[in-house]
Each structure stands twice: as C-alpha cells, then as structure tokens.
N, CA, C and O of each residue as an XYZ file, in Angstrom:
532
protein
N      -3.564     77.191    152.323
C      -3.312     78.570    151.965
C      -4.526     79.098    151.205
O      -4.911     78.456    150.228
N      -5.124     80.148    151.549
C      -6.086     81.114    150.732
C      -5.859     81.424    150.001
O      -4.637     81.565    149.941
N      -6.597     81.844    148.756
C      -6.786     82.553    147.362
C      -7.166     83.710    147.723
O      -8.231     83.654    148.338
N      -6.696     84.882    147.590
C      -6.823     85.624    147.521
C      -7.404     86.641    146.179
O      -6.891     86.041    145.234
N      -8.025     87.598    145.679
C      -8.391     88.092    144.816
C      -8.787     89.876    144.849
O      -9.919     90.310    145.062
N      -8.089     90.359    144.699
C      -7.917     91.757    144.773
C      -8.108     92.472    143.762
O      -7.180     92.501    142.954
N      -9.592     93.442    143.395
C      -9.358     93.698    142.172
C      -9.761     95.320    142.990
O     -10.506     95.412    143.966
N      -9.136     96.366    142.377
C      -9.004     97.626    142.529
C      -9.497     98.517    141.500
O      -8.636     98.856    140.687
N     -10.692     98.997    141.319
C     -11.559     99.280    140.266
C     -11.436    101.208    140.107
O     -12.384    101.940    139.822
N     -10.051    101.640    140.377
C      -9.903    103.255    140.218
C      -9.602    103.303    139.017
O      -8.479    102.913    138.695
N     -10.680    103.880    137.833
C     -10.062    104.303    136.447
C      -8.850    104.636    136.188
O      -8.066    104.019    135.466
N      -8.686    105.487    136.691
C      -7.830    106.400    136.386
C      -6.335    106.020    136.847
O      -5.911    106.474    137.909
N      -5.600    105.246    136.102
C      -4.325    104.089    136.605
C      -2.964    105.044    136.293
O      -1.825    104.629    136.084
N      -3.413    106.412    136.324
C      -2.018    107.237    135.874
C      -0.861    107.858    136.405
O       0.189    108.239    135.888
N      -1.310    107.868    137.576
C      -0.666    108.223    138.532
C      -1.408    107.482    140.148
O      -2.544    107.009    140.181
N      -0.605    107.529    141.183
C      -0.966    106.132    142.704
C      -1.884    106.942    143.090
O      -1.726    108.154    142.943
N      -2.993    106.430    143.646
C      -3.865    107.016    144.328
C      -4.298    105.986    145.715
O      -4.177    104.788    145.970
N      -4.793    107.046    146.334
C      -5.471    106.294    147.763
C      -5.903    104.402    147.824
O      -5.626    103.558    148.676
N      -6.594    104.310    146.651
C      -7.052    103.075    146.728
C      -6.549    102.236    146.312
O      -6.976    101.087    146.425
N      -5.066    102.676    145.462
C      -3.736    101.308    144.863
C      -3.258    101.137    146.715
O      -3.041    100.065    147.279
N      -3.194    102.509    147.345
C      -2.512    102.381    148.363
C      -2.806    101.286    149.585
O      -2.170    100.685    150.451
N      -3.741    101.371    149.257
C      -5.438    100.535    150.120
C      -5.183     98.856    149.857
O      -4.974     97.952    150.666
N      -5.281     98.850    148.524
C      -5.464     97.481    148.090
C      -3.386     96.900    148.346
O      -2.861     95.894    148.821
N      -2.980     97.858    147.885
C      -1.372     97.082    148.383
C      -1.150     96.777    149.610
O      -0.353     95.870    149.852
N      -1.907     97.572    150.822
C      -2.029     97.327    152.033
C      -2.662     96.055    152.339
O      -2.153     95.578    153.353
N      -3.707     95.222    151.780
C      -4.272     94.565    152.504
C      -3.493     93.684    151.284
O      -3.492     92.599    151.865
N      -3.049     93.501    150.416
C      -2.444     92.499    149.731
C      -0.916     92.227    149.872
O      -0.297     91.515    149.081
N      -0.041     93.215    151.561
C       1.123     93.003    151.735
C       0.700     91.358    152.752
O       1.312     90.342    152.419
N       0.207     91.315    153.309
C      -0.076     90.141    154.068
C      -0.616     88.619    153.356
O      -0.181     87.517    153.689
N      -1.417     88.811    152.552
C      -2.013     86.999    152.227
C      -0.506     87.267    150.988
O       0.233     88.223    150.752
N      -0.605     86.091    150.548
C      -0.050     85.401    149.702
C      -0.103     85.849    147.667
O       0.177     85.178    146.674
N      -0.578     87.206    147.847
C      -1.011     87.516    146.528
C      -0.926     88.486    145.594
O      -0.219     89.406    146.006
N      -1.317     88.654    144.594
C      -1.247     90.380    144.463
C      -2.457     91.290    145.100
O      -2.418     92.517    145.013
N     -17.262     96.682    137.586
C     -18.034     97.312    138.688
C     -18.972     96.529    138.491
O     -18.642     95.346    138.574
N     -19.864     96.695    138.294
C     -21.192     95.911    138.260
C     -21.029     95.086    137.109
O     -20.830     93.872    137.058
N     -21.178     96.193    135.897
C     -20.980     94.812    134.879
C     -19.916     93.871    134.713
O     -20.095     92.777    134.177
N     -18.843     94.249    135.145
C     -17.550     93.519    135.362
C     -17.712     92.508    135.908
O     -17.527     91.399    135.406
N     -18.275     92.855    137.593
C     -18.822     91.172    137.974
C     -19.337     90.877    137.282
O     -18.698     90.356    136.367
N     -20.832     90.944    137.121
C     -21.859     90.397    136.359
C     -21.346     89.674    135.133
O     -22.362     89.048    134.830
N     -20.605     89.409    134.396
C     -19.523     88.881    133.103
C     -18.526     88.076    133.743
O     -18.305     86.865    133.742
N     -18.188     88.686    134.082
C     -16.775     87.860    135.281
C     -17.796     86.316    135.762
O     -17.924     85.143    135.412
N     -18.205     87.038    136.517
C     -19.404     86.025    137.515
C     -20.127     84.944    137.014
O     -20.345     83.768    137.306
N     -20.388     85.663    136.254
C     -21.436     84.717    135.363
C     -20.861     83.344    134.205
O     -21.486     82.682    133.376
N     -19.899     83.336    134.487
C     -18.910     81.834    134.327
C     -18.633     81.132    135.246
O     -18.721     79.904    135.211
N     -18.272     81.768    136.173
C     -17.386     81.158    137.393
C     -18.599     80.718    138.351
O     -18.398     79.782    139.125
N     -19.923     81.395    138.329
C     -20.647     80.853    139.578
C     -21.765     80.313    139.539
O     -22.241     79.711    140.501
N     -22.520     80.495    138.075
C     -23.359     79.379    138.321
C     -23.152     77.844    136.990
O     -22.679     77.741    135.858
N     -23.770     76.978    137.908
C     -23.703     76.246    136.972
C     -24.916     76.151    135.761
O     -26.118     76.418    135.737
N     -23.701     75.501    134.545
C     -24.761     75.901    133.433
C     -25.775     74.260    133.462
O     -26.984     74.374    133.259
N     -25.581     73.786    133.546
C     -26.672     72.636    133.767
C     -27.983     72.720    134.695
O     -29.073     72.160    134.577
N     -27.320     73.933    135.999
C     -28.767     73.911    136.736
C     -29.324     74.937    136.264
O     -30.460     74.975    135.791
N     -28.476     75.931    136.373
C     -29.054     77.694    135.655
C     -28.717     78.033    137.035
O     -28.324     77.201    137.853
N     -28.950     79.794    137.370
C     -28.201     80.465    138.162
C     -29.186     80.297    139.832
O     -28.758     80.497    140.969
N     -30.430     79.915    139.443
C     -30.938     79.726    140.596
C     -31.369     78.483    141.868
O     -32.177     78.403    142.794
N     -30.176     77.534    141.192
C     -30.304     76.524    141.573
C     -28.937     75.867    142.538
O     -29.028     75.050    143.453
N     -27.747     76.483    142.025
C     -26.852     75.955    142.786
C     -25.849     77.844    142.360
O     -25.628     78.457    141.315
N     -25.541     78.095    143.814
C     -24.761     79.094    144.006
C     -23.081     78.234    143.679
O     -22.672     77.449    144.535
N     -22.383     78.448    142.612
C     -21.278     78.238    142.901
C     -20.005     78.463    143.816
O     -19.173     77.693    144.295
N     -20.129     79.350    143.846
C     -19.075     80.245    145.282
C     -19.829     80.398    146.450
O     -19.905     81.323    147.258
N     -20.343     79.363    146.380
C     -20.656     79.170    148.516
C     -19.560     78.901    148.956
O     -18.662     78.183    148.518
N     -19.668     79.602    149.992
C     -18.539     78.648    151.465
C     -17.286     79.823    151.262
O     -16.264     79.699    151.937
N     -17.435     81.031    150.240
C     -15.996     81.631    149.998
C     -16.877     83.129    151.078
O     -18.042     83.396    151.372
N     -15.720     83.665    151.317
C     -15.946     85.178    151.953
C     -15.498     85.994    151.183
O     -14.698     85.566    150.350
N     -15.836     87.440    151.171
C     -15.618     88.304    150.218
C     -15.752     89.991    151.562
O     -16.599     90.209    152.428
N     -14.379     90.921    151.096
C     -14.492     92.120    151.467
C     -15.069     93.067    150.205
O     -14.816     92.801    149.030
N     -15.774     94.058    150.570
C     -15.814     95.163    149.840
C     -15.358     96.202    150.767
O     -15.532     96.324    151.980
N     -14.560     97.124    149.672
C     -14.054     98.328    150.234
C     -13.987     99.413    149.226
O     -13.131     99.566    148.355
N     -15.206    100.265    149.528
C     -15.654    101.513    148.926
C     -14.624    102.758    149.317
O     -14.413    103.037    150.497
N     -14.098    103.369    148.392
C     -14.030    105.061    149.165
C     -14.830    106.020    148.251
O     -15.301    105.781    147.139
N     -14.875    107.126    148.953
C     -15.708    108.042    148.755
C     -14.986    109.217    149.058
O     -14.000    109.256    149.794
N     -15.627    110.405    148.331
C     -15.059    111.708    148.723
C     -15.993    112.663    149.393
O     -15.708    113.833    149.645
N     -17.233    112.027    149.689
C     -18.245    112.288    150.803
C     -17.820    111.701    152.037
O     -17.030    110.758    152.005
N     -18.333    112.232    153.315
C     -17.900    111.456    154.997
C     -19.067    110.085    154.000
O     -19.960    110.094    153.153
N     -18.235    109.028    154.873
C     -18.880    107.231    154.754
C     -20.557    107.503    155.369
O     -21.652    107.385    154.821
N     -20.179    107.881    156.644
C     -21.654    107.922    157.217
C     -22.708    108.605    156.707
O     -23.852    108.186    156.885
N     -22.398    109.994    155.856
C     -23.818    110.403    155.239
C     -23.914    109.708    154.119
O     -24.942    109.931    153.480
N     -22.905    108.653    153.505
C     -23.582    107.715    152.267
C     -24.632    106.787    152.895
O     -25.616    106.351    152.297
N     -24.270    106.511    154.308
C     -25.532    105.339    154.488
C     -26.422    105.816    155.277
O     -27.311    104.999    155.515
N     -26.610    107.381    156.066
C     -27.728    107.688    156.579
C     -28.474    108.171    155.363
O     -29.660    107.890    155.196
N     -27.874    108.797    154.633
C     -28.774    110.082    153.388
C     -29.467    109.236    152.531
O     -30.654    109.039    152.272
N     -27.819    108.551    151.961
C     -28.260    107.480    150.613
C     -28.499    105.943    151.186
O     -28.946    104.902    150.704
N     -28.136    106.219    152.059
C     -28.800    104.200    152.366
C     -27.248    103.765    151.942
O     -26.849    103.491    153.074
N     -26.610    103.626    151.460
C     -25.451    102.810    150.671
C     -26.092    102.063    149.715
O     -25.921    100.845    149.750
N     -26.688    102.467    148.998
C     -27.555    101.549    147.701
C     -27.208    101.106    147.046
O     -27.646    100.089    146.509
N     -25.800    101.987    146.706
C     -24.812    101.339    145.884
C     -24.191     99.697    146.201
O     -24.222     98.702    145.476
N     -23.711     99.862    147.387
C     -22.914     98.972    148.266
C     -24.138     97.377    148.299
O     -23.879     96.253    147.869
N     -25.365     97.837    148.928
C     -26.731     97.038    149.096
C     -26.628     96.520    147.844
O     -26.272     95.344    147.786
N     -26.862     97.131    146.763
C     -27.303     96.590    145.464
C     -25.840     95.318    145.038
O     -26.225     94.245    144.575
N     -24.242     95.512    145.220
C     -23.561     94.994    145.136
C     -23.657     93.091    145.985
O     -23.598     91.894    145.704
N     -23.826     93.989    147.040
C     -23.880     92.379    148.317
C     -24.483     91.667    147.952
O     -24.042     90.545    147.704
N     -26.103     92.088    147.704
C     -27.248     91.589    147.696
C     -27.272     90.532    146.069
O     -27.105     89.332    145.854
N     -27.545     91.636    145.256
C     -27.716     91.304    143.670
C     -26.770     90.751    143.066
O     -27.079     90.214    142.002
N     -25.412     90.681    143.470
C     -24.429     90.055    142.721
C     -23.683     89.291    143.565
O     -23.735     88.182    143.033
N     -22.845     89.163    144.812
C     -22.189     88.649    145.737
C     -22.947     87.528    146.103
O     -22.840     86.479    145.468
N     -24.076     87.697    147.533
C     -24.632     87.025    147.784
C     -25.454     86.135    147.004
O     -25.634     84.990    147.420
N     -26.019     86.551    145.834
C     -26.546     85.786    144.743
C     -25.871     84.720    144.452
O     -26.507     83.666    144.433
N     -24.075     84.677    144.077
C     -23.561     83.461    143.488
C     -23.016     82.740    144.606
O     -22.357     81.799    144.163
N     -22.999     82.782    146.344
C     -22.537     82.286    146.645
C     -22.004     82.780    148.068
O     -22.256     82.114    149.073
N     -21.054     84.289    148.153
C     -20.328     84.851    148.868
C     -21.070     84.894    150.605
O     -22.104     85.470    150.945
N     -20.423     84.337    151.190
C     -21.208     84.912    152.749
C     -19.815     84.279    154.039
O     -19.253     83.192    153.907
N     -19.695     84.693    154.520
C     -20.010     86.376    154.662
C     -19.348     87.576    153.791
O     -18.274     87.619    153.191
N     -20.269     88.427    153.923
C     -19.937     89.737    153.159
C     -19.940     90.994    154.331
O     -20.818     91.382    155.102
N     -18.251     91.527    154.038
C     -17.751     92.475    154.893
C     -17.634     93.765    153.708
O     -17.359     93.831    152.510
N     -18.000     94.690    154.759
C     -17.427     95.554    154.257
C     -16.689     97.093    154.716
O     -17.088     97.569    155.779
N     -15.788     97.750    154.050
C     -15.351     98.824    154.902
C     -15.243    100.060    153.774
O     -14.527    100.120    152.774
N     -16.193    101.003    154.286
C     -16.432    102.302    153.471
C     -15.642    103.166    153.971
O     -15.586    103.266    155.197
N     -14.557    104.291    152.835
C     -13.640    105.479    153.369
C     -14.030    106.201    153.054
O     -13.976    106.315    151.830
N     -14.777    107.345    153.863
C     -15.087    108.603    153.166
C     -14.044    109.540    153.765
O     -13.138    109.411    154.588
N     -14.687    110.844    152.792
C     -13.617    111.895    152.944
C     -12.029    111.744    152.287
O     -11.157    112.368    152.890
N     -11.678    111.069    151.267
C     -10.930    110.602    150.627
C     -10.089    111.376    149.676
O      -8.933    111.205    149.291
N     -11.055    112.343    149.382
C     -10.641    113.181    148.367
C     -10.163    114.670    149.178
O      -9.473    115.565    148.689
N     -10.817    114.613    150.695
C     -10.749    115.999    151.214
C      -9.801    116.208    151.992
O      -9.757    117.316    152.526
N      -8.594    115.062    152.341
C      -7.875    114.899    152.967
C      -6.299    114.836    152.253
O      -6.227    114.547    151.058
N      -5.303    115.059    152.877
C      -4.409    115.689    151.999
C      -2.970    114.068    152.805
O      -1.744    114.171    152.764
N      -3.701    112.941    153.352
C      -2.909    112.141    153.479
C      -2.668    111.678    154.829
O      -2.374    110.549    155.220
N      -2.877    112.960    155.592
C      -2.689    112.528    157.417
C      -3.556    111.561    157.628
O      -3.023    110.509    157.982
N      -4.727    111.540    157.534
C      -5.766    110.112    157.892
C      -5.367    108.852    157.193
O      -5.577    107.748    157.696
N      -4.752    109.029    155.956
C      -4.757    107.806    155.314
C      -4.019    106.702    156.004
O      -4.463    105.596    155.698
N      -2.891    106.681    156.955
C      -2.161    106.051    157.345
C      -3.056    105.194    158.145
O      -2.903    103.984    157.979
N      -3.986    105.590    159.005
C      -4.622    104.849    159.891
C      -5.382    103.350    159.214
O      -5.507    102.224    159.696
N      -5.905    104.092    157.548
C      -6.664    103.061    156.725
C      -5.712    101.940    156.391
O      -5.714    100.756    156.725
N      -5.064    102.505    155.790
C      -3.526    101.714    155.489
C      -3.377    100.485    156.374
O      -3.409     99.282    156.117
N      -3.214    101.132    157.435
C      -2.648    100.021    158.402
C      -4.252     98.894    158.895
O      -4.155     97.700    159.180
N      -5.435     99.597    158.874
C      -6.360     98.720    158.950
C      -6.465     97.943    158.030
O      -6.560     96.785    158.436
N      -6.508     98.104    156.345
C      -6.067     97.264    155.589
C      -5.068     96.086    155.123
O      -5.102     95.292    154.183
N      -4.106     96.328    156.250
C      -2.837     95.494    156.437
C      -3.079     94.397    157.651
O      -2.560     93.281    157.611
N      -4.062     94.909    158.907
C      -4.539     94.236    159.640
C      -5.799     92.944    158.914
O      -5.948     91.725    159.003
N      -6.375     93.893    158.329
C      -7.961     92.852    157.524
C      -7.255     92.117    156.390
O      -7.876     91.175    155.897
N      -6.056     92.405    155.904
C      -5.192     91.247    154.768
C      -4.694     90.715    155.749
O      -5.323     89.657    155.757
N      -3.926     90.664    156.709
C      -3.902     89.238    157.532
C      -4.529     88.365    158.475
O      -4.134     87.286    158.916
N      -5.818     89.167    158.765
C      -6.616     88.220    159.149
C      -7.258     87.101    158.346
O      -7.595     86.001    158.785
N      -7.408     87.675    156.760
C      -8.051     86.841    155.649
C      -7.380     85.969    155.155
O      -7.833     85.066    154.452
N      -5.731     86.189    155.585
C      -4.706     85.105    155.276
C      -4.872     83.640    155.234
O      -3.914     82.917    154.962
C-alpha cells in the first residue's frame, strides 16, 4: 500500500474553495487524507546529515504530483511566464532531495469560472488519486 501525502497550501481555510475540492478529489481514492515550508519540512526528512545534502538524495525512488491553480488561463503561465514558479519548485527543491518522477497538472482560469468546468478537474483528480494508489 502507498503513502500518500497531500498537502493543500490555500491560505485562506474559511470557507471550501476549488483546491480543498481538488485535493479531496484525488485523496477519495488512495488510502489517505510553499517554498519555505518544503525547504524546513525537507530539510529533515531528505538529506542525510552525515553526508550533507549533496551526497545522498533521501527520497529517491518516491514520485511526487504538483498541482497549481491559477486565476490566469494555465497556458499563458507557461508561454508568457515560463512556469518559473512551478520550474523553480521541481527543479530546486523536489528533484534536489530525491522525487522523480515529477508530474504535474496546472488549473487556470479558476477564479473566472463560476463552477461548470470544475467538475471535469474534479473527476481528473479522482482518476490521478487512483492511479497513484
């Protein structure tokens, strides 16, 4: 059985929004429930302190999703902006301790939509939590 690890990083915990909706979706299937956060988090769990961080990746061999939304369309974050955000995540912190493969699935238009699209995400999220099962 997989470990699963779902962390849902929307401030604002006051009322349900799109991305509790998101993350309950892909966490109805496995078995389970920002930067500096990893980076602190991480930085226990993945390298070892005897070699130092550039010597043995602790979390090899694990896979990891990221799933961004946005209230811009997805595609002009990565034609305009590159996804730099997203790049800087995989690259500098994920792949660094370990993670490969690294998936990911960006929602834009999130904020401009009043709920009809969301269902489709929903259910892709319910599909990608049981494939990771």
């Amino acid at each position: 059985m997989r470990r699963i690890l779902i962390i849902q990083g929307r401030p604002d915990a006051s009322e349900p929004h799109f991305c509790h909706a998101l993350a309950d979706a892909y966490a109805q299937a496995p078995p389970g429930p920002v930067k500096v956060f990893f980076e602190q988090a991480l930085r226990r769990l993945a390298y070892s302190s005897e070699l130092g961080p550039f010597k043995e990746a602790l979390l090899k061999g694990r896979s990891l999703r990221i799933v961004i939304t946005m209230g811009m369309p997805a595609w002009f974050s990565r034609l305009v902006y590159g996804a730099h955000g997203l790049k800087a995540m995989k690259v500098g912190i994920f792949a660094f301790v370990g993670f490969k493969p690294i998936r990911t699935s960006l929602i834009g238009n999130v904020a401009g939509t009043d709920g009809r699209g969301w269902e489709r995400w929903i259910a892709s999220m319910k599909a990608l939590g049981a494939a990771a099962a």
